[in-house]
MIDOSE-1310 file (N, C-alpha, C; in nm, 2 decimals, decimal comma, always signed):
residues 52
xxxx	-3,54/+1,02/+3,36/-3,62/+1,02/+3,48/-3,74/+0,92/+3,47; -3,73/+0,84/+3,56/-3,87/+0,74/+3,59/-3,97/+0,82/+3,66; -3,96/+0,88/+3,74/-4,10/+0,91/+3,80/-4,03/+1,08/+3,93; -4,13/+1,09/+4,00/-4,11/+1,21/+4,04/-4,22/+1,21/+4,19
xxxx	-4,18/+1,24/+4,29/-4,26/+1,20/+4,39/-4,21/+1,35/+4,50; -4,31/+1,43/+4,45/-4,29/+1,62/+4,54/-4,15/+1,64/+4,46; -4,03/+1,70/+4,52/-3,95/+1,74/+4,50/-3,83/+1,67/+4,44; -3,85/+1,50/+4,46/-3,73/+1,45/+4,46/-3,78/+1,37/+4,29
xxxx	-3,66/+1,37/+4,21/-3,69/+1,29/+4,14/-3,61/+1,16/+4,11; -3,65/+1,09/+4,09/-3,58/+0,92/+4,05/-3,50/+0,91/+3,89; -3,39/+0,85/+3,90/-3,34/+0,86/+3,73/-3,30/+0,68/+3,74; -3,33/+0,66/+3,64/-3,25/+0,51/+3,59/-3,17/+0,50/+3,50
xxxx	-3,05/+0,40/+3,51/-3,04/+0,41/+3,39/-3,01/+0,26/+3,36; -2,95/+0,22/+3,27/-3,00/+0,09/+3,17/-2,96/+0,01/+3,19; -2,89/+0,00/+3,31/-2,82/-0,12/+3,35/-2,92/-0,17/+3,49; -3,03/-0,07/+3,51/-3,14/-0,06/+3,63/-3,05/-0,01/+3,73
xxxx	-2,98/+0,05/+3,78/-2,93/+0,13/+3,88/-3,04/+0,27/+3,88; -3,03/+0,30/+4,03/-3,19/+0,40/+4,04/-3,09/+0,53/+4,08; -3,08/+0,65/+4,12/-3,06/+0,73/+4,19/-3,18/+0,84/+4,24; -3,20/+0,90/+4,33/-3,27/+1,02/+4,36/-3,20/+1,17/+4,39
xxxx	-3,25/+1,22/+4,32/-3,19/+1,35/+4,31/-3,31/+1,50/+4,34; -3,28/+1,52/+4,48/-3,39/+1,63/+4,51/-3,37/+1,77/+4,45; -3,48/+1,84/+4,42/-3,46/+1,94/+4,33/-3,57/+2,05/+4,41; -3,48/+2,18/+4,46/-3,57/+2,22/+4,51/-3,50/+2,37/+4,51
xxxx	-3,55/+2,40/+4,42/-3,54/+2,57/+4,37/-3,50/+2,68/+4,48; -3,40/+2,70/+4,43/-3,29/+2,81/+4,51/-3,23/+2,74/+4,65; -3,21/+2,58/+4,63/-3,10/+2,58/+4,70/-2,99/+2,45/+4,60; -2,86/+2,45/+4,70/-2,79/+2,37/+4,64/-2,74/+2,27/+4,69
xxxx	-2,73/+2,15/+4,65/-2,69/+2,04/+4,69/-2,56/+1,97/+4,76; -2,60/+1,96/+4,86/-2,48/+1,96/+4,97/-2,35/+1,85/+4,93; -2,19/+1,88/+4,94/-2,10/+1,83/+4,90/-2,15/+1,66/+4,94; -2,17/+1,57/+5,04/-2,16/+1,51/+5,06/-2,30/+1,41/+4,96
xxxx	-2,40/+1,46/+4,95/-2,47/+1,41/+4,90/-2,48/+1,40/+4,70; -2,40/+1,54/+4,68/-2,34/+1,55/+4,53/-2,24/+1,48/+4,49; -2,20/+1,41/+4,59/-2,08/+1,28/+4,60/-2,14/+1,15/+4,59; -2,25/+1,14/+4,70/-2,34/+1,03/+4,67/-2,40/+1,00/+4,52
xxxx	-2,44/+1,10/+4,47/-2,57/+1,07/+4,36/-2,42/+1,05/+4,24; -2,35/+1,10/+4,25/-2,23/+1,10/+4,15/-2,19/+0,92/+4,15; -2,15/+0,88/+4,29/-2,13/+0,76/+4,30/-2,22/+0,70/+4,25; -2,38/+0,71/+4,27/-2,50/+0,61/+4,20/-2,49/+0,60/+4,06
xxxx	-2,44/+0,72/+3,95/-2,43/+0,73/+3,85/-2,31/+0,66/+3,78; -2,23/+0,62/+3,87/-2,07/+0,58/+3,81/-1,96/+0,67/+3,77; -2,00/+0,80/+3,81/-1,89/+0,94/+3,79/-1,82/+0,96/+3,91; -1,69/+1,01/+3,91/-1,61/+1,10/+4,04/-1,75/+1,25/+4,04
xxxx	-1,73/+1,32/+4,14/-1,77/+1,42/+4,17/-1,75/+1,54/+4,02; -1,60/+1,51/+4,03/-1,52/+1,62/+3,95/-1,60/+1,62/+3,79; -1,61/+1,47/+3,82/-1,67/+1,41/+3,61/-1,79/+1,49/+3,62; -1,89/+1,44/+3,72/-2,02/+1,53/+3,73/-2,01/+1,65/+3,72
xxxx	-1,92/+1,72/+3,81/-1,97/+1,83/+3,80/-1,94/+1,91/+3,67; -1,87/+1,88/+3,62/-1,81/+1,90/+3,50/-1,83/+1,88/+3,38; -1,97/+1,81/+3,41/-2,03/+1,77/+3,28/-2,10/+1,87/+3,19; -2,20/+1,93/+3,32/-2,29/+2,05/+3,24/-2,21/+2,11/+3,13
């Protein structure tokens, strides 16, 4: 995580690709956009989700 601005927070990673990922306690992140931040990271949905 680079920084954090209210709810949303920013991640980098080392190749400088950015993503934001909103985090807002007791809700959950909508299919289309858990698709998006998946795609900013270089994972299918399935890889992400499946990581934890």
């Amino acid at each position: 995580m680079v920084r954090q601005r209210g709810s949303h927070q920013q991640f980098k990673d080392p190749t400088g690709r950015f993503t934001t990922v909103p985090f807002h306690k007791g809700r959950d992140i909508y299919p289309p956009l858990l698709r998006q931040i998946a795609k900013d990271i270089g994972m299918t949905a399935d890889e992400f989700i499946s990581y934890r």
